[in-house]
C-alpha positions in Angstrom: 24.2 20.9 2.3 26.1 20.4 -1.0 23.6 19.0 -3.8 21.5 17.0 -1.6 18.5 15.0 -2.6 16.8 13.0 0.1 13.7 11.5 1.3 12.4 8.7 3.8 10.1 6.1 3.2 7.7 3.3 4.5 7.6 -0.1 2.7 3.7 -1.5 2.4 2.4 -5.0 1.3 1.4 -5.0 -2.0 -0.4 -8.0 -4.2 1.8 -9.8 -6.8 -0.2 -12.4 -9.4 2.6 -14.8 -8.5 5.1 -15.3 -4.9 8.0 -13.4 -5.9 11.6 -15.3 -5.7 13.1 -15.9 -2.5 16.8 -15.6 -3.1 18.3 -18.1 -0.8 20.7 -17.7 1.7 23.4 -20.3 1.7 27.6 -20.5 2.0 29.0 -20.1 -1.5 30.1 -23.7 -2.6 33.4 -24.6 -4.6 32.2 -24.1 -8.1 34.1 -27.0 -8.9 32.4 -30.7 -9.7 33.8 -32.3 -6.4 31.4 -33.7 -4.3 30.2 -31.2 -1.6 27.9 -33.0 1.3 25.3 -30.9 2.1 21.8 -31.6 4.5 19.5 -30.8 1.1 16.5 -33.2 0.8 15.5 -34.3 -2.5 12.5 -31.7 -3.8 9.3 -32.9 -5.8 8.2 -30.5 -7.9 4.6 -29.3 -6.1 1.7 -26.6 -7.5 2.5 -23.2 -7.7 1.5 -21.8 -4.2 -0.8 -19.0 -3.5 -0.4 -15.6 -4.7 1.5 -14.0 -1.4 1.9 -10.1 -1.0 5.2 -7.9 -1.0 6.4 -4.9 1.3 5.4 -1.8 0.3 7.2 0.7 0.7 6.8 4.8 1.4 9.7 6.9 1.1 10.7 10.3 2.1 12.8 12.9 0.2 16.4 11.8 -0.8 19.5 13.1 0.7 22.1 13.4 -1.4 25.1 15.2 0.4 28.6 15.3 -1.4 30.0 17.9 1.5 30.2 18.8 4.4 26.2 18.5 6.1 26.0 22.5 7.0 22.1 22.4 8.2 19.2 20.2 9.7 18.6 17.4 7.7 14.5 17.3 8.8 11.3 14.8 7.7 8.2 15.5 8.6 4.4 14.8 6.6 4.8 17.3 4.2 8.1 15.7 2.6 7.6 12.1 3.9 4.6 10.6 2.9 4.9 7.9 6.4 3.9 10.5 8.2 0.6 10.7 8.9 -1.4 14.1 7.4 -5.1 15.0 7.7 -5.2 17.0 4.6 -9.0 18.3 5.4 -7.4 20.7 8.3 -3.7 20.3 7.7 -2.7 18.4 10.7 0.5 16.7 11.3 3.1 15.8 14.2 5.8 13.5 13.3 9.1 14.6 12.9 12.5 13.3 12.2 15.7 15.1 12.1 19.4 15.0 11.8 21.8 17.3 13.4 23.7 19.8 11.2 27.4 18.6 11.1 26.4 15.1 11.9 27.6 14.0 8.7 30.9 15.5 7.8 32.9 13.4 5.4 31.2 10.9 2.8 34.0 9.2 1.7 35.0 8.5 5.2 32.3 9.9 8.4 29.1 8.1 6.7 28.6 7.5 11.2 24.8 9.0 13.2 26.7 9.9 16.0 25.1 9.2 19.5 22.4 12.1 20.0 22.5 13.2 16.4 19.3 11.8 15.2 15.9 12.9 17.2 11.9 12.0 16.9 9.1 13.9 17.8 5.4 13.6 18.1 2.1 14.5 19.4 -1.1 14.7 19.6 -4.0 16.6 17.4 -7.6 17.1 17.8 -9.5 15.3 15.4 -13.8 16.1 15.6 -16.0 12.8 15.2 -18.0 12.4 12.0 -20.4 12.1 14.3 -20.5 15.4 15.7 -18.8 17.2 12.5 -22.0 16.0 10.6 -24.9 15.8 13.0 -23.7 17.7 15.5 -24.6 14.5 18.1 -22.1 13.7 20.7 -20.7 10.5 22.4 -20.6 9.4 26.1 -17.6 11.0 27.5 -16.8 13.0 31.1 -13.5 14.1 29.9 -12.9 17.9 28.0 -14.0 17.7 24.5 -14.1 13.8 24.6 -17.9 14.1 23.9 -17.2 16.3 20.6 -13.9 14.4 19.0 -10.9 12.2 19.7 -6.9 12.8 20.0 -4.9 11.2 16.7 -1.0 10.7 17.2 1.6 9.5 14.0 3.5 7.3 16.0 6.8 5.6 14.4 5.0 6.4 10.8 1.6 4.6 11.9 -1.4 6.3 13.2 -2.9 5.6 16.5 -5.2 7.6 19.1 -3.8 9.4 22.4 -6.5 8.5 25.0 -7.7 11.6 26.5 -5.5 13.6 24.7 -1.8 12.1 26.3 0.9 11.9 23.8 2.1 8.8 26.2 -1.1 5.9 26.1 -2.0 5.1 22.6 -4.5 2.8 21.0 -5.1 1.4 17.6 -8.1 3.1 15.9 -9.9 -0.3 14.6 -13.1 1.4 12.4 -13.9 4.9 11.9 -17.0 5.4 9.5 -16.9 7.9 7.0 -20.4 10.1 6.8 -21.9 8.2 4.0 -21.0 4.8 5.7 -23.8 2.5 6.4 -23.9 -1.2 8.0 -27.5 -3.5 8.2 -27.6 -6.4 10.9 -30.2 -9.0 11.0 -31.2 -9.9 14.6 -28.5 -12.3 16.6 -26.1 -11.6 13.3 -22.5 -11.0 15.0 -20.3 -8.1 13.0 -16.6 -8.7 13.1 -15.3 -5.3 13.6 -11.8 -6.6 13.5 -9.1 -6.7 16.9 -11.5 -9.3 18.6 -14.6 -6.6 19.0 -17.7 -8.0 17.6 -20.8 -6.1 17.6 -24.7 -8.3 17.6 -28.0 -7.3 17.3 -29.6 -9.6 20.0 -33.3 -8.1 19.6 -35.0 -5.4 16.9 -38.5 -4.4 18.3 -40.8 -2.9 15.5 -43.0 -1.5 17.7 -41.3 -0.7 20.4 -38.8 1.1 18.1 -35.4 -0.7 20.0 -32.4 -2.4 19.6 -30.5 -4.6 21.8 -27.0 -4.3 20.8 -24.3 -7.0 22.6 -20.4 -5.8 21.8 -17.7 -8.7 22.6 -14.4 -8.6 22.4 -12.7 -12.5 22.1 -16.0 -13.7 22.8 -16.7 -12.2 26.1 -19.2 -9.3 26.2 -17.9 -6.1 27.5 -21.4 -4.4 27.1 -25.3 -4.9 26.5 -27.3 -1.4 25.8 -30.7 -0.7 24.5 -31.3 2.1 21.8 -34.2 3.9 20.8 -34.9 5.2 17.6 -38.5 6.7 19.4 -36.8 10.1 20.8 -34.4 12.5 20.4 -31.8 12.0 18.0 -29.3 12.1 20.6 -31.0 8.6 22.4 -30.0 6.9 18.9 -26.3 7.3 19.7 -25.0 3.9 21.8 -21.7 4.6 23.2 -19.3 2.0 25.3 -16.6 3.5 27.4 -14.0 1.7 29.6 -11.7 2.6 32.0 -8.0 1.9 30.1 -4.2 2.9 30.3 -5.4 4.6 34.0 -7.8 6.9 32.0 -11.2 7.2 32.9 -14.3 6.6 31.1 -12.7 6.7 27.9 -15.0 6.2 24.8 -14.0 2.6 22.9 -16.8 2.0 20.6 -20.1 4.4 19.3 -22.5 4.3 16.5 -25.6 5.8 15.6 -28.7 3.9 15.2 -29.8 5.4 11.5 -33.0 3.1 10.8 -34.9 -0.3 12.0 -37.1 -2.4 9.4 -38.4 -5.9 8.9 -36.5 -8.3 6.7 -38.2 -11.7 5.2 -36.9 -13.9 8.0 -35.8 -11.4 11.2 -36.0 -7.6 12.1 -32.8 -5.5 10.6 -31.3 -2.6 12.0 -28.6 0.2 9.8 -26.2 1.8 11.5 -24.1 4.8 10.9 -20.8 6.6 12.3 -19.4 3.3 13.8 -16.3 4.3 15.6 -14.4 1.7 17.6 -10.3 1.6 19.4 -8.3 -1.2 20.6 -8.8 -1.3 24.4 -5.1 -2.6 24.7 -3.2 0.6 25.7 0.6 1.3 24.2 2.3 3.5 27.3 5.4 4.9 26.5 7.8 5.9 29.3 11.2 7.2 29.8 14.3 5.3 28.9 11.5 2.7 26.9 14.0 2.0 23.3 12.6 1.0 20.1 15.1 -0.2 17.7 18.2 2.4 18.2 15.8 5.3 19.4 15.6 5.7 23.8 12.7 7.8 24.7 13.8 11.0 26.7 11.0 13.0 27.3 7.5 12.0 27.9 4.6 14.4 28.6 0.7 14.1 28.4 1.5 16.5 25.4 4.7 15.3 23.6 7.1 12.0 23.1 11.0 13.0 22.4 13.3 9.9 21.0 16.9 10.4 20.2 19.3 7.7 19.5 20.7 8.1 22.5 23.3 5.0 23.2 23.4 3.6 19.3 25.1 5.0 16.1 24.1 4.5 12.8 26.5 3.2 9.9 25.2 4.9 6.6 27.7 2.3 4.4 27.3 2.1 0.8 24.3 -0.2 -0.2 23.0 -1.2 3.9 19.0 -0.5 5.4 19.6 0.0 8.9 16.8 0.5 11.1 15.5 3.5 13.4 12.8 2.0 15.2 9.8 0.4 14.9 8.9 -0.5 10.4 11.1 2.9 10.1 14.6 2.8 8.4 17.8 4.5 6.3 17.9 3.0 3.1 21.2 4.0 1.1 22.7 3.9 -1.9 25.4 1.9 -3.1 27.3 4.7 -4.4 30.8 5.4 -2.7 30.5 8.6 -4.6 28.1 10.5 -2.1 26.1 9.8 1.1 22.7 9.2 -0.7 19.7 7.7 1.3 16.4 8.7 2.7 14.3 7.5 5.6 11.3 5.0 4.7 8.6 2.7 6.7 7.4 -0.6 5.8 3.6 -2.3 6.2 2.5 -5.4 5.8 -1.1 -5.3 7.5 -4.1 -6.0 5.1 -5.9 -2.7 4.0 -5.2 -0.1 1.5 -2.8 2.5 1.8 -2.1 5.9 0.0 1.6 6.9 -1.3 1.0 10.3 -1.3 2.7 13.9 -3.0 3.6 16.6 -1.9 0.3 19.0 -0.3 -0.5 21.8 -2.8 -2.3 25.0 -1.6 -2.6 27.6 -4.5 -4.1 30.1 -1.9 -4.5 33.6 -3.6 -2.7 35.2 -0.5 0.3 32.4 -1.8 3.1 34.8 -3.9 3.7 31.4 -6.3 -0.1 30.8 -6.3 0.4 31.3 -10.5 3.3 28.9 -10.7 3.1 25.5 -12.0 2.9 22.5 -9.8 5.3 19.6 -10.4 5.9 16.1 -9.0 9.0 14.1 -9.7 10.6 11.3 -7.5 11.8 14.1 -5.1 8.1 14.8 -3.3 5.7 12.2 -5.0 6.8 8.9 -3.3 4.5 7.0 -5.7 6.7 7.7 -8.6 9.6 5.4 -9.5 13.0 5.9 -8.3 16.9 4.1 -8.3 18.4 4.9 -5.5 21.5 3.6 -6.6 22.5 5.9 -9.7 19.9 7.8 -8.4 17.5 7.5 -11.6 14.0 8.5 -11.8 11.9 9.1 -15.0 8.4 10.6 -14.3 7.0 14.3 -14.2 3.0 15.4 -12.8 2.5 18.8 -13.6 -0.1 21.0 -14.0 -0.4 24.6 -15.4 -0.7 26.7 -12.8 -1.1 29.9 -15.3 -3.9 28.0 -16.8 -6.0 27.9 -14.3 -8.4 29.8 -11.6 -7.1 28.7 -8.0 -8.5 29.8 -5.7 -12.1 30.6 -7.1 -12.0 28.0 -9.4 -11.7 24.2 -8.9 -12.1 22.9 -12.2 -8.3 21.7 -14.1 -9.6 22.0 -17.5 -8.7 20.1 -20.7 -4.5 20.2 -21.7 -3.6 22.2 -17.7 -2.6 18.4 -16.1 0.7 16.7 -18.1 2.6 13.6 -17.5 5.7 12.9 -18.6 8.5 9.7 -18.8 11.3 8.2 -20.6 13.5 5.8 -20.1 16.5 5.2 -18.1 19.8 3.1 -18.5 20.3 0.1 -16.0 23.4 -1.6 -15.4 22.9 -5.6 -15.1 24.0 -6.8 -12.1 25.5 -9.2 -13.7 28.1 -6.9 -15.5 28.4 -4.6 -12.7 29.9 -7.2 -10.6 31.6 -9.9 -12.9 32.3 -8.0 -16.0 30.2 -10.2 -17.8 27.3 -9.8 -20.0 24.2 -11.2 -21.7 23.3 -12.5 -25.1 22.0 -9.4 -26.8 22.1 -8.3 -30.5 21.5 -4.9 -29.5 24.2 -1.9 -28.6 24.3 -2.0 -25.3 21.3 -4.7 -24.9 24.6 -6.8 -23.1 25.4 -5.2 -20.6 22.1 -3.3 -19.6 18.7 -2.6 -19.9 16.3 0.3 -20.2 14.0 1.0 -16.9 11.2 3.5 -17.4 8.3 5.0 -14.4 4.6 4.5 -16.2 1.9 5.3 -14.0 4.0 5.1 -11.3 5.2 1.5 -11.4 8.4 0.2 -12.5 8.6 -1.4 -16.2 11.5 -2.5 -18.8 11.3 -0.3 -21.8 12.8 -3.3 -24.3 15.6 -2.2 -26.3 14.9 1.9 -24.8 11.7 2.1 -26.4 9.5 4.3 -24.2 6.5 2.9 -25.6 6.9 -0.5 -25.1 6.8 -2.0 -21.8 7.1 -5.3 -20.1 7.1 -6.0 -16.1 10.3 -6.2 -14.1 9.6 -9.4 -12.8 12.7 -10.4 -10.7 16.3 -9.0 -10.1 18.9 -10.0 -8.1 21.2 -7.9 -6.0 24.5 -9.4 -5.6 24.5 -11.4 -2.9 21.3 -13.2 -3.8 21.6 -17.4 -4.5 18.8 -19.4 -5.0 19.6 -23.4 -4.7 17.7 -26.0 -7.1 17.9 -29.7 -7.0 17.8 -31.7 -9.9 13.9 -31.9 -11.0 13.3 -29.0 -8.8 10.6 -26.7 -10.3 11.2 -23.0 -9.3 8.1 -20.0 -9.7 9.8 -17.4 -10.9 6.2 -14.8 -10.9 4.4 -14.5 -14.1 3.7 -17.7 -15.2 7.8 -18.7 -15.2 9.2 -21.9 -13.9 12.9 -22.7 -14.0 13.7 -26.2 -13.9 17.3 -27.7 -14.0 16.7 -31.3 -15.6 19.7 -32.8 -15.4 22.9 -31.9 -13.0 25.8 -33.6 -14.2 28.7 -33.0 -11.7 31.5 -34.5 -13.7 31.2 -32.4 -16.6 30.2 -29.4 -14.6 27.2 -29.0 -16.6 23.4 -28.2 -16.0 20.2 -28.5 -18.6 18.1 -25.7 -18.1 14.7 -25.9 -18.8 12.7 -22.5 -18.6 8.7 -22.5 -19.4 5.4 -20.4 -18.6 2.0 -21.5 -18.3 3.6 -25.1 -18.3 4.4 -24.4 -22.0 8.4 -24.9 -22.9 9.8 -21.9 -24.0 13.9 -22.8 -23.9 16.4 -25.4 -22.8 20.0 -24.9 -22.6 23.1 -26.6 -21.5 25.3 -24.6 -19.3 28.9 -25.6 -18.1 30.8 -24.6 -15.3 33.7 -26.7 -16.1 35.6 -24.5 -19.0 37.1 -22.5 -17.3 35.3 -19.6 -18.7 33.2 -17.5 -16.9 31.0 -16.2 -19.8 30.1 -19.8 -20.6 28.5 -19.7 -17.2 26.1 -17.5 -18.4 22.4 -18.9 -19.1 20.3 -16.0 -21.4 17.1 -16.6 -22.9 15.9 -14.1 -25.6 12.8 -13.8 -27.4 11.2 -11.3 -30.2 9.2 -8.7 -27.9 6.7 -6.0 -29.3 8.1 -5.8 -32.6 11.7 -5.8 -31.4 14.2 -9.0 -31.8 16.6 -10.7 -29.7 15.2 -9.4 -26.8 16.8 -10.6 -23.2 14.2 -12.1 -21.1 16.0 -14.5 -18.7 19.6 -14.3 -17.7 20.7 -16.2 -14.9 25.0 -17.1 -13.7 25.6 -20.6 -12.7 27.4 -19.9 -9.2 28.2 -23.4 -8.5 26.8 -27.6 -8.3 27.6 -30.0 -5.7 26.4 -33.1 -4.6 23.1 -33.0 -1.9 22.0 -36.2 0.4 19.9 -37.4 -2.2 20.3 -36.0 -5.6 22.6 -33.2 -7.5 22.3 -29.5 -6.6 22.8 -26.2 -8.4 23.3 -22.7 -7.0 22.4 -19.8 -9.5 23.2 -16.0 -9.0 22.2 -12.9 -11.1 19.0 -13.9 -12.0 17.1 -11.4 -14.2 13.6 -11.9 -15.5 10.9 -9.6 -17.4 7.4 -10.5 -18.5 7.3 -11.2 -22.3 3.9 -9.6 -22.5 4.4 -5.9 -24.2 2.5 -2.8 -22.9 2.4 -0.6 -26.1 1.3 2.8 -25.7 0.1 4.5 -29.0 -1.0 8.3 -29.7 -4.7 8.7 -28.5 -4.4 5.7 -26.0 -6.6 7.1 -23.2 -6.2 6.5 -19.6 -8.6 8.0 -16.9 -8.6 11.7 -17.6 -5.3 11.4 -19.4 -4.5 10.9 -23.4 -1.2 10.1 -25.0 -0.1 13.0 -27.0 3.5 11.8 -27.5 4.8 8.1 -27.9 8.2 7.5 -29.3 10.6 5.9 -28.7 12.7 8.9 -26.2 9.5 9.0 -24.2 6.0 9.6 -23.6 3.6 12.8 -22.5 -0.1 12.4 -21.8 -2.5 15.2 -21.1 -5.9 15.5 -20.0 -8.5 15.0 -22.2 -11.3 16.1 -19.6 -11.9 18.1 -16.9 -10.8 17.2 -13.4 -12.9 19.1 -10.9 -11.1 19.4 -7.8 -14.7 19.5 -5.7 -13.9 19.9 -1.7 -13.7 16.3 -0.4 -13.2 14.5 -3.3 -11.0 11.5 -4.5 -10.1 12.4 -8.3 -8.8 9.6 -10.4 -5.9 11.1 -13.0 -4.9 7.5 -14.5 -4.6 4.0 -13.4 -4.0 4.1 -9.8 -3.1 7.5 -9.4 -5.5 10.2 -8.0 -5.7 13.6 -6.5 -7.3 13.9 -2.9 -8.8 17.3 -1.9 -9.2 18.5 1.0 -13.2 18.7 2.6 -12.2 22.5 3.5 -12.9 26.0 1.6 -9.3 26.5 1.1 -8.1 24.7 -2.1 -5.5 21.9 -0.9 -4.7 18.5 -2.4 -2.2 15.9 -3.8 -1.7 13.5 -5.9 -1.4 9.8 -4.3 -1.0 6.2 -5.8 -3.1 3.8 -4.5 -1.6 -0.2 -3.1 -3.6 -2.5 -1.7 -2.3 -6.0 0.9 -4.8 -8.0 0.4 -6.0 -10.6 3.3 -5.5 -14.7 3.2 -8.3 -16.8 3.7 -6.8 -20.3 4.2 -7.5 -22.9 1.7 -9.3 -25.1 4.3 -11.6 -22.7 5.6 -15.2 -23.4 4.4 -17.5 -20.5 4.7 -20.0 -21.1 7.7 -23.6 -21.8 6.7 -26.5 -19.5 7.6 -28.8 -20.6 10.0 -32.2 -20.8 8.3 -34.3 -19.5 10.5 -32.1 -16.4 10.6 -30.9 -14.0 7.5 -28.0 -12.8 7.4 -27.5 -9.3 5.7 -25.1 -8.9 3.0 -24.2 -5.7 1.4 -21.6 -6.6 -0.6 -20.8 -2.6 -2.1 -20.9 -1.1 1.3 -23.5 1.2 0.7 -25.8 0.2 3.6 -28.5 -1.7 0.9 -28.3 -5.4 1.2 -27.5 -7.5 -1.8 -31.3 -8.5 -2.5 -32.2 -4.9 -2.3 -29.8 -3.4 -4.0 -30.2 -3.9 -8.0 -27.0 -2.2 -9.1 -23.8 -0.9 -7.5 -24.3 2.6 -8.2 -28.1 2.7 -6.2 -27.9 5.8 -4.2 -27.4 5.3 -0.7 -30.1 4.9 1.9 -32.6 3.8 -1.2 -35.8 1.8 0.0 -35.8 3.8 3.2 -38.0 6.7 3.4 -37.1 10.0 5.2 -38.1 8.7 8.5 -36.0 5.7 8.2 -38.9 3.2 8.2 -37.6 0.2 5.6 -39.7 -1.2 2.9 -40.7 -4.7 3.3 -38.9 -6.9 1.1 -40.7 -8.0 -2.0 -43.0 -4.9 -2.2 -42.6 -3.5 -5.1 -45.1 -0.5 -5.2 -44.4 0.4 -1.9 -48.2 -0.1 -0.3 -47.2 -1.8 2.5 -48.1 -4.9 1.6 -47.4 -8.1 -0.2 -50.1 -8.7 -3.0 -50.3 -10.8 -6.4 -49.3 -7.4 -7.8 -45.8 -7.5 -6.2 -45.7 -10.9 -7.2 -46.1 -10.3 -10.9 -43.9 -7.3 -10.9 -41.0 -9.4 -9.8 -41.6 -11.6 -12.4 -41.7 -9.4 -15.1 -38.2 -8.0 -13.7 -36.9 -11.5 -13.3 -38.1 -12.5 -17.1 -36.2 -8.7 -18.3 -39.8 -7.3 -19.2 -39.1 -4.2 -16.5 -36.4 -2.7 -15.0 -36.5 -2.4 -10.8 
């Protein structure tokens, strides 16, 4: 392959402080001032809504192919971040791959012929934290079911092959990690998510037993008692189920770590809480998803190929594969440019991950450096279309002691951007610009990766930032009534006062925070295409004349009840400046450089790449090291989809003759125990796992005046607890 530069990714929900802009959909109108009829009721302007969550979105590497396409063009976890990878043993399974030759000609064969595109997985062995760390097993007849569980990628999500077949997969619901803990009070109910609930019907004391109840949907699928009085084995409560044809498969286990008394009710910890879905996925032969037909199926491995379907790879198109899985490409008739990505929108938190390092001593480029750009760190920033990219992770691999030593000492970890010029849409496609004082500041702006999010560096300064808060493509429109408030995400509203279809005009009215910041007049009717041109510009971070809104009046026309406009090109940044100064610190990282051309930080502190450790390097970037004696890691970015709670919902009252646990940091103390977030783990529970009673403060036993006034010394500040 000629120059080629590709990767796939996944798109992921992501939190924004405001909804972002929903360019509408609608037929282009005559941009003239006669009446058009159209089924538009008259908006009110309404409170901004709730903050709603974006796609996120994973990529792979970049293709980039200017020739003829002489070899395998292949994706799998190590240059697709989808995929899924357990870095602790280095498993992986998914793979995607295009023939060699199945992509001759860009300027004319951009065509996935049928056959040429094929997906492979199966299943790996993955041990339970229960067994790994205690060496305890589950309930299970079936080989090696007792000691671990069978993981599968499956169309860039991870699931479990029941009994080890690559064909009947489950969704892994809750898998605790070995420091996990979760209390229930008796008759509490634990939402484990997918239905499942798990209860504590009875905690006996003396008896030393629990009376779990687990539900799914409200009906109980089982009802065991577990001692805590024998082996260590009897404290292990494991539910299997029939499912998918599979027999006796284990669906939900937990270990039963301590039992105490509470104020109002017996409380019981668990630990190692595993739990799948017992809704089976079985995939057979000739099944399609999206354009992919499954061929092969074995208890072992699942073979898709697009069988019956082609895929077009035009200029500027996202055609799907199957599943949240697509080609994105570039709008460049110059070169077949695209990669492979998947999207998520469930709730949860999800790593965008680098490329795996292993500086093993037995490795000949163990002594090399190690570098991240846009081509194997999916986190960073990239344009697809003029293929831009601005940020740099390395660290010195002469500088430091791999394998023997862990430790990335002060100045071996640098970070580098700059800024990059961006086209406006606007010109690209019209020829027309904004109102700009600055060379160039018409026709473009200056985009820059920081910490691996996307910023405008105003007027190409690399150290000083603003948000990217919305840009149109060039088929976007977004319609507005006359009164019509619009959220444009920061604070920004857009607000056409007055539509005035005789003279082809529109007032503009643009605020933030309900404060006023511009109105303008914009015609239609001149016959000039520039004056259709709305810019508002603002003095930024030192620098003046800065372009913060642009927008291109498309069109107006009449509605049922009141005067409509259709705006295109809309371009908005954030008037709130980001500026990074020499000796600005962030996480293990200090600015060394900040100019104008760009930006270098370096590490100001040891990183200590400790097996099993999540490092942070800055902002939402971190390394993750594998829990092994071989050195291995990568760097990841961090995005989290937050969950909706509706509006209406009013949280459920506690019954009072019941308490309910809370542990609100996860570390298996509740709330009233647990006096600040960093109290170790398993604190107030002594080495046989018998609780201390609440309110006993010196740990007799017993509740006395002395308790009493020790409480209130805490409370009045006189002690600390």
């Amino acid at each position: 392959v000629n120059n080629y530069r590709y990767y796939p990714y996944i798109r992921r929900e992501c939190p924004t402080p405001e909804p972002e802009p929903t360019p509408t959909p609608t037929p282009t109108p005559t941009p003239t001032p006669t009446p058009t009829p159209t089924p538009t009721p008259t908006p009110t302007p309404t409170p901004a809504p709730p903050p709603a969550d974006g796609p996120v979105e994973i990529r792979g590497e970049v293709v980039n192919l200017t020739g003829t396409q002489e070899e395998d063009l292949v994706w799998n976890a190590y240059n697709f971040a989808g995929f899924w990878y357990d870095p602790d043993y280095d498993l992986e399974m998914e793979n995607l791959r295009i023939r060699a030759g199945a992509l001759n000609d860009f300027t004319e064969d951009r065509m996935i012929d049928e056959g040429d595109l094929t997906y492979t997985t199966h299943p790996v062995f993955h041990e339970y934290e229960l067994h790994e760390n205690e060496n305890l097993t589950v309930e299970s007849d079936n080989d090696d079911g007792d000691t671990g569980y069978w993981i599968e990628g499956w169309m860039a999500k991870e699931y479990v092959a029941i009994d080890g077949r690559a064909d009947k997969l489950c969704t892994r619901r809750v898998e605790f990690e070995n420091d996990d803990k979760k209390t229930l009070a008796t008759g509490e109910e634990w939402d484990l998510g997918g239905g499942f609930s798990l209860t504590a019907d009875k905690i006996n004391l003396e008896g030393d037993t629990v009376w779990f109840s687990l539900c799914k949907d409200g009906k109980e699928l089982d009802y065991e008692v577990v001692s805590t009085n024998g082996t260590q084995q009897d404290r292990v409560y494991t539910y299997t189920s029939d499912i998918g044809g599979e027999d006796d498969i284990p669906v939900f286990s937990c270990y039963v770590d301590a039992i105490f008394r509470g104020p109002a009710s017996n409380i019981v910890q668990v630990m190692y809480v595993f739990l799948i879905d017992n809704e089976v996925i079985e995939i057979k032969t000739g099944d399609t998803y999206g354009i992919m037909e499954v061929m092969t199926v074995s208890g072992s491995e699942v073979t898709l190929r697009n069988d019956e379907d082609t895929i077009d790879l035009d200029t500027d198109t996202m055609e799907q594969i199957m599943g949240d899985m697509y080609f994105v490409t570039a709008d460049d008739s110059s070169a077949i440019r695209f990669y492979p990505m998947a999207e998520y929108s469930e709730p949860g938190v999800y790593e965008v991950r680098g490329t795996v390092v292993e500086p093993d001593a037995a490795n000949p480029s163990s002594g090399a450096d190690h570098v991240w750009d846009y081509s194997n760190f999916a986190g960073f920033w990239y344009g697809l279309d003029d293929d831009l990219a601005t940020e740099t992770l390395t660290i010195n691999g002469s500088a430091t002691g791999f394998p023997s030593d862990r430790v990335l000492d002060e100045g071996t970890v640098m970070y580098e951007t700059y800024p990059v010029y961006q086209e406006y849409e606007l010109h690209t496609d019209l020829g027309l610009t904004v109102e700009s004082g600055h060379p160039g500041g018409d026709c473009g702006y200056y985009l820059e990766g920081f910490m691996a999010d996307e910023y405008v560096a105003i007027d190409n300064n690399a150290d000083k930032l603003c948000r990217l808060l919305v840009e149109f493509e060039d088929d976007d429109r977004k319609t507005l009534a006359t009164g019509e408030k619009w959220y444009l995400g920061g604070g920004f509203t857009l607000v056409p006062n007055q539509i005035d279809l005789e003279s082809g005009r529109v007032w503009f009215s643009l605020a933030k925070d309900g404060k006023e910041l511009d109105n303008e007049v914009i015609s239609c009717g001149s016959g000039n295409p520039q004056d259709r041109v709305y810019t508002y510009n603002a003095d930024l971070g030192g620098e003046e004349d800065i372009p913060v809104f642009s927008c291109y009046l498309d069109a107006i026309f009449r509605g049922t009840d009141s005067n409509v406009v259709q705006v295109m090109y809309v371009f908005l940044i954030d008037d709130a400046v980001s500026t990074i100064d020499t000796g600005d610190e962030f996480g293990s990282m200090e600015v060394v450089t900040a100019s104008s051309a760009g930006i270098t930080l370096i590490n100001d502190e040891t990183i200590d790449l400790d097996s099993g450790t999540t490092e942070r390097i800055m902002g939402d970037m971190y390394f993750r090291v594998a829990d092994n004696d071989t050195v291995r890691f990568y760097p990841f970015v961090e995005r989290t989809i937050r969950g909706t709670v509706p509006a209406s919902e009013e949280p459920e009252e506690e019954p009072e003759e019941e308490e309910s646990v809370s542990d609100a940091d996860g570390d298996g103390v509740p709330n009233l125990w647990d006096q600040e977030p960093d109290t170790p783990r398993g604190y107030w529970v002594n080495p046989e796992g018998i609780g201390r009673k609440w309110g006993d403060m010196d740990g007799d036993d017993k509740l006395t005046s002395a308790d009493a006034l020790a409480l209130l010394q805490a409370a009045a500040g006189k002690i600390g607890l």
